[in-house]
N, C-alpha and C positions, 0 to 999 in steps of 0.2 A: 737663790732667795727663798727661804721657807718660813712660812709659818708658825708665830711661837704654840707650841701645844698647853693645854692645860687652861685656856680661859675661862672664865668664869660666862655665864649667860646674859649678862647683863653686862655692856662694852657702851658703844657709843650711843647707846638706847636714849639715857638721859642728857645727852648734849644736841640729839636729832629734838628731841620733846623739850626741854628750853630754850633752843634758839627756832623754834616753829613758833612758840609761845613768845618771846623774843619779835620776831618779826610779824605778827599777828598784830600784837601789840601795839607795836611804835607802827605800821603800817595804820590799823583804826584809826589811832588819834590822829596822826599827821593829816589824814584826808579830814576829818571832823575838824582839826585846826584851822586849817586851809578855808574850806568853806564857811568856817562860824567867821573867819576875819574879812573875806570877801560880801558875807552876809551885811558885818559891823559898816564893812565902807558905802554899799550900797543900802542902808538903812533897813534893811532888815530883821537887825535884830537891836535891841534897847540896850543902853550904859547899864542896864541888872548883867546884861548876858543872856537873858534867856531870849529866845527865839517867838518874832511874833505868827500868829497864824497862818499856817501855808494858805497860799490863794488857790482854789478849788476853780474859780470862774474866771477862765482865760480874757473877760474882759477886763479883769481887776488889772490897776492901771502894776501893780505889784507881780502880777505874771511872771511881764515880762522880765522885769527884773531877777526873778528866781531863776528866770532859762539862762540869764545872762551871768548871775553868781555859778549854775552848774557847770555852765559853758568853761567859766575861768578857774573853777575849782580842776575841771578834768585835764584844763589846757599844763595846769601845775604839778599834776599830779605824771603827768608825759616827760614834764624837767625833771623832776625830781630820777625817774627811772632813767632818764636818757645820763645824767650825773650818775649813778651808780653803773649802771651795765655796760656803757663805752669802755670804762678803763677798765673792767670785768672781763670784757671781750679775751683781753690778753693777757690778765693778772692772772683768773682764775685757771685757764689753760695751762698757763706756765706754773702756778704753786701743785696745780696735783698730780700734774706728770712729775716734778719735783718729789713728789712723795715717795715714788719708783727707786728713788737712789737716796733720800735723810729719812724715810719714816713716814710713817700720818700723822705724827702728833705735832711734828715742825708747822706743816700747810695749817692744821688747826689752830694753831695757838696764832698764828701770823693774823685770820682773819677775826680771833678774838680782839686783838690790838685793834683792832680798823674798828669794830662795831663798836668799843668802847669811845674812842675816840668819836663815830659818829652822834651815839646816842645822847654824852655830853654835850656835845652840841644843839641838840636838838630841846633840851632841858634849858639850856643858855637862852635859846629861841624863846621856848615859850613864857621864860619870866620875867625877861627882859624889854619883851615885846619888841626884837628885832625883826629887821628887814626879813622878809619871805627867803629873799636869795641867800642867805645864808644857810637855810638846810639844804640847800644845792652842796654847800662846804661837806656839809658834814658827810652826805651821800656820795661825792669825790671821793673823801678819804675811804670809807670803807669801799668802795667800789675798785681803790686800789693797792686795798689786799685782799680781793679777792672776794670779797662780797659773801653771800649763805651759797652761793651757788659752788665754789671753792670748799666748803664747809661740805654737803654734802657730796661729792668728788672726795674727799678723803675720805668722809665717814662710810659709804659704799665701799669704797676701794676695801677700807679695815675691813667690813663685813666681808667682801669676799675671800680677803685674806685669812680668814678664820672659820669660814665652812667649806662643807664639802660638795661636789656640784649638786648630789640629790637635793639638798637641803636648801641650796642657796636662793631659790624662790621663796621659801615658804621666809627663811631670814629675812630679804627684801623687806618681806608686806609685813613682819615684824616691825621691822626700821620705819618701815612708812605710815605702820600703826603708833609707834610711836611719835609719828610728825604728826597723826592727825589729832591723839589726844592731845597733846600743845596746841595746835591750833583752838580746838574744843573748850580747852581751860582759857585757854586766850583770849575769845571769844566773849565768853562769860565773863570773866573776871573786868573786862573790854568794858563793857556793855555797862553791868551791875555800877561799877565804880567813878564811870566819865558821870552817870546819871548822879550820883550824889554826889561828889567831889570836883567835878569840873574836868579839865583834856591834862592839867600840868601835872597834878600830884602821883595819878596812875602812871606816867614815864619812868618814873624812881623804881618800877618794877622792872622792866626792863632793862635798866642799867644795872638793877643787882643779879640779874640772870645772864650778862656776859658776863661781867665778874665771877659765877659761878660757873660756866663753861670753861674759863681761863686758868680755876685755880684747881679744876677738874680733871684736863686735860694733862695740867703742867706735873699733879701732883701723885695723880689718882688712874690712871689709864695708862694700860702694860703698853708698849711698843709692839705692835704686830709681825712686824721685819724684823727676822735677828740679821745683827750688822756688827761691825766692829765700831770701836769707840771713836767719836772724831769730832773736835772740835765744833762749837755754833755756829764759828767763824768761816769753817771751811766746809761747811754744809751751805753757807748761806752764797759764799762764791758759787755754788753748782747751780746757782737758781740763775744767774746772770750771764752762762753759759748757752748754748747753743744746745747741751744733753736731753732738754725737756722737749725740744722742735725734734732732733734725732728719735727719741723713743716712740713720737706719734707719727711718724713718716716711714718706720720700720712696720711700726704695728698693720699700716692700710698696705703698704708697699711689698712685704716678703711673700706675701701671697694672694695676687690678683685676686683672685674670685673673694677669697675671705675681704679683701678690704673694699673690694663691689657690697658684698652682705651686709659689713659693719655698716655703709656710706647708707643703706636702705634700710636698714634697719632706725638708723641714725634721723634718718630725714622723716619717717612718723613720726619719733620721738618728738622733735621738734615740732611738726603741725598739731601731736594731742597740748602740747606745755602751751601754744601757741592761744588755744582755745581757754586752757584753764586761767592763763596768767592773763590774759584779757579779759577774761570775766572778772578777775577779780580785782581788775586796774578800773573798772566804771560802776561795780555793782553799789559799794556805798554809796557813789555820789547819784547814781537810779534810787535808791531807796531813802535818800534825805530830798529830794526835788516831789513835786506834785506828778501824780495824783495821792504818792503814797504819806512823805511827810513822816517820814521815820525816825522815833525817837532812840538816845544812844542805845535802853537796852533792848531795843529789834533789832537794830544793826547787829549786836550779840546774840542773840539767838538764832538768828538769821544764820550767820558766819558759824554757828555752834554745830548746826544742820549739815552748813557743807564740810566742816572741816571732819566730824565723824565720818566721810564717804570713807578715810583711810583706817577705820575701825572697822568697818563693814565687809572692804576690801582684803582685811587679812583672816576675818572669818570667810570669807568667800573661797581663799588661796586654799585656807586650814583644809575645807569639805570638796575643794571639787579640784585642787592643786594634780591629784593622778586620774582624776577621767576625764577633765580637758584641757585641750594644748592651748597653748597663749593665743590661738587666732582668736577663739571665744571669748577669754577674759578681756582682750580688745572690742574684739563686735560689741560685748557686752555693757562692756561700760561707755564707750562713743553713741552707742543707740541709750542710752542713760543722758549723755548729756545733750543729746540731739534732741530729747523732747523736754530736759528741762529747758534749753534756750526757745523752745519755740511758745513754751506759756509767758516767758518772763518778756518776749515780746511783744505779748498782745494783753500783758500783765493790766487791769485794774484798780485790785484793791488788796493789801495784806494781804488775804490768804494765797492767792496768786501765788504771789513771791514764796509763801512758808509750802507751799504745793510743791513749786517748780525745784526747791533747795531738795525738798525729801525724793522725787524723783530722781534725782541727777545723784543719790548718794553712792551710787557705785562708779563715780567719774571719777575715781582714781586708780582705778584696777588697770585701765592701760599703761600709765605710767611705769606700776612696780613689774608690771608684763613685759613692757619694754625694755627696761633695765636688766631684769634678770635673763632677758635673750642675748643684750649686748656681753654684759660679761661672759655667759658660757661661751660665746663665741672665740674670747682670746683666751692667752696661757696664763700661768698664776705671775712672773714677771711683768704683763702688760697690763695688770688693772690699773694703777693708776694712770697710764695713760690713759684707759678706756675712758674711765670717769672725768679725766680732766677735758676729755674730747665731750665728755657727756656735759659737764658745767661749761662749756664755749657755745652749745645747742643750747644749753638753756637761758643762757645769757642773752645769745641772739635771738631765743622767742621770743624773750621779755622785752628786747626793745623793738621787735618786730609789733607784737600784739600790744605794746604803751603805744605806739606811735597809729597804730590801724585804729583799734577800739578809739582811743581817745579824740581823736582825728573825725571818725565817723559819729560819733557822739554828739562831739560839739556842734558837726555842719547839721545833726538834725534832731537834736532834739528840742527845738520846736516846733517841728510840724509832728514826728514820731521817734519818738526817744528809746523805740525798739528794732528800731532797724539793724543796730549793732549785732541784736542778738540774731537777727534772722540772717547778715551776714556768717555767722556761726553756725547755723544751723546749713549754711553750704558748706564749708570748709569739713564740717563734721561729718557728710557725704561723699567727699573728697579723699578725707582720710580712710572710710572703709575700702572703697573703690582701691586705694592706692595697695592700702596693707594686703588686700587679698592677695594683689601681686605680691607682694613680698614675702611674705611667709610661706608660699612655692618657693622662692627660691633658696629660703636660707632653712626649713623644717628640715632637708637631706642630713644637714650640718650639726642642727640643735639635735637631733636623735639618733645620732651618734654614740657608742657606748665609750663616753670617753673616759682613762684611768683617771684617778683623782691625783690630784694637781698636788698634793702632800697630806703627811698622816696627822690630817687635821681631825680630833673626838666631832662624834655628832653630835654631842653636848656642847659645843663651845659659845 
């Protein structure tokens, strides 16, 4: 299996930064949806729409009521994720180990089908004024094909299929600079346009950005696998096979110790996503409840702050990528997000929050660290397995940290509605503690001079 030569520098860059902006996106309004219609029922907000005064004085007999809207905004926002990421658990696994034998661009297009599919639905929801349970539908379907987590599992995999190991770091935090400005534009555009236009109209951008990842992918983006030529039909039998569970059972199994490293390597992964993806499963509905009372474009500026951490992070990669080893750009960014959770716990007023965001902007450096440790660790045949092993961790953070955060949220936010985050700020002591170990055991492995994996340009 090799490598096509000759790609051009620019690959899956714009499908990681539409579908970040994509899920940014329809992620803002859903939870603003959510809450403005739990608002509506519990009289919160007036037939205009607009939202009456948040209650400042926990004796106002309306307090309670705001704890109780945030209470059942977070409790929905648990459904919604436990809908998408359960049938994730096993879709996304199986579509990007699948990539290993049809390509990247099949797994890709499959989980364009699903987000199309769910974001009309989501559209339907809000003009219709249907039932809530209904975006459970829509987040089923794309959850089973494979959800963004699937999405990026291919699009890693591409990337490592087309550089060489020196480089494939600094790619990474390319790619993940790419997911941040999506996020960033996402954000804003989020924010600027729910405040004059309402939560419905700004969804129509997100349905035109799967659309454009679909017709992108299908029409526009080289194959990275040369293969022989072979039907849709009998690409689409090998996904139904047993071959995707065989290639992730070879990769940990041929050799003990390597698949001990991957497994450890594997399980930080998991506790930093653990962190990130629970932050960001409570933080709007923290920032639209009292004391703060945040309007849609803070929420956007807000989310603008953290989503540049992956801008930041590949300037970071660019300048100190050869004088430090991935222990530091982990230490680095975990003690980043270790103190932004412990202001957002004992948060007050605005700037709090716009503090705690700009501190914490290096909290993606572990991620692209992590990733680019996993793959050097396997051969150029087993990336997509690695990655599809990597989208099954991040599947199961995400419904690990919807179900923790949200969980712990609800039962306290009203006596302290930052407990959440101080639970964070252990888990984030946990993680150093654990990585230390780890990176002894696998650094033998990573600095290794290993031959490159095929005569891929360092331009590609």
């Amino acid at each position: 299996m090799q490598c096509c030569n000759g790609f051009p520098r620019v690959t899956v860059e714009p499908l990681l930064f539409s579908s970040m902006m994509f899920i940014t996106m329809y992620t803002m309004i859903s939870q603003q949806y959510i809450y403005k219609r739990f608002s509506f029922d519990y009289g919160l907000i007036n037939t205009t729409g607009k939202y009456n005064q948040c209650s400042l004085n926990s004796s106002d007999p309306r307090a309670q009521l705001e704890e109780k809207v945030s209470a059942e905004t977070s409790l929905w926002v648990l459904y919604l994720n436990v809908a998408g990421v359960v049938p994730s658990v096993i879709s996304a696994t199986l579509i990007g180990s699948w990539g290993d034998t049809v390509g990247r661009r099949k797994p890709m297009i499959s989980v364009y089908l699903g987000a199309v599919a769910m974001i009309s639905i989501y559209i339907s929801v809000f003009h219709f004024q249907l039932p809530l349970y209904v975006l459970l539908i829509g987040r089923l379907v794309c959850g089973l094909s494979g959800d963004f987590t699937a999405l990026l599992a291919s699009c890693f995999a591409y990337v490592a299929d087309v550089s060489s190991i020196q480089s494939r770091t600094i790619r990474f935090a390319v790619a993940e600079a790419s997911i941040g400005i999506g996020g960033v534009v996402g954000s804003y555009v989020t924010g600027a346009w729910v405040k004059q236009q309402g939560l419905e109209l700004p969804l129509w951008l997100p349905f035109a950005l799967t659309i454009f990842g679909f017709v992108y992918t299908l029409f526009l983006l080289p194959e990275s696998i040369q293969r022989d030529d072979v039907s849709f039909f009998q690409d689409l039998k090998k996904l139904f096979t047993c071959n995707p569970f065989v290639g992730l059972w070879r990769m940990l199994m041929l050799e003990a110790k390597r698949g001990k490293q991957l497994l450890s390597v594997l399980f930080c992964f998991f506790l930093v996503l653990v962190l990130y993806n629970g932050y960001s499963d409570v933080i709007v509905v923290y920032e639209l409840s009292p004391p703060f009372c945040w309007t849609s474009d803070q929420i956007g500026y807000g989310s603008m702050i953290t989503a540049g951490s992956f801008i930041v992070a590949l300037v970071a990669f660019k300048l100190l990528n050869n004088r430090c080893s991935d222990w530091w750009f982990v230490f680095i960014g975990v003690v980043s997000m270790t103190t932004s959770f412990l202001i957002l716990a004992f948060a007050k007023q605005s700037w709090n929050i716009y503090l705690a965001c700009s501190i914490g902007i290096l909290c993606s450096m572990p991620v692209t660290a992590l990733r680019s440790m996993l793959s050097r660790l396997v051969n150029p045949e087993e990336q997509g397995s690695i990655f599809a092993l990597v989208a099954c961790a991040q599947t199961i953070s995400q419904f690990s940290a919807s179900v923790m955060y949200n969980t712990i949220y609800k039962e306290t936010v009203a006596f302290f509605p930052g407990t959440v985050f101080l639970v964070a700020v252990g888990i984030s002591v946990f993680v150093l503690i654990i990585f230390s170990f780890v990176y002894k055991y696998t650094k033998d492995r990573l600095q290794l001079k290993i031959p490159e994996y095929s005569q891929v340009e360092e331009n590609c």
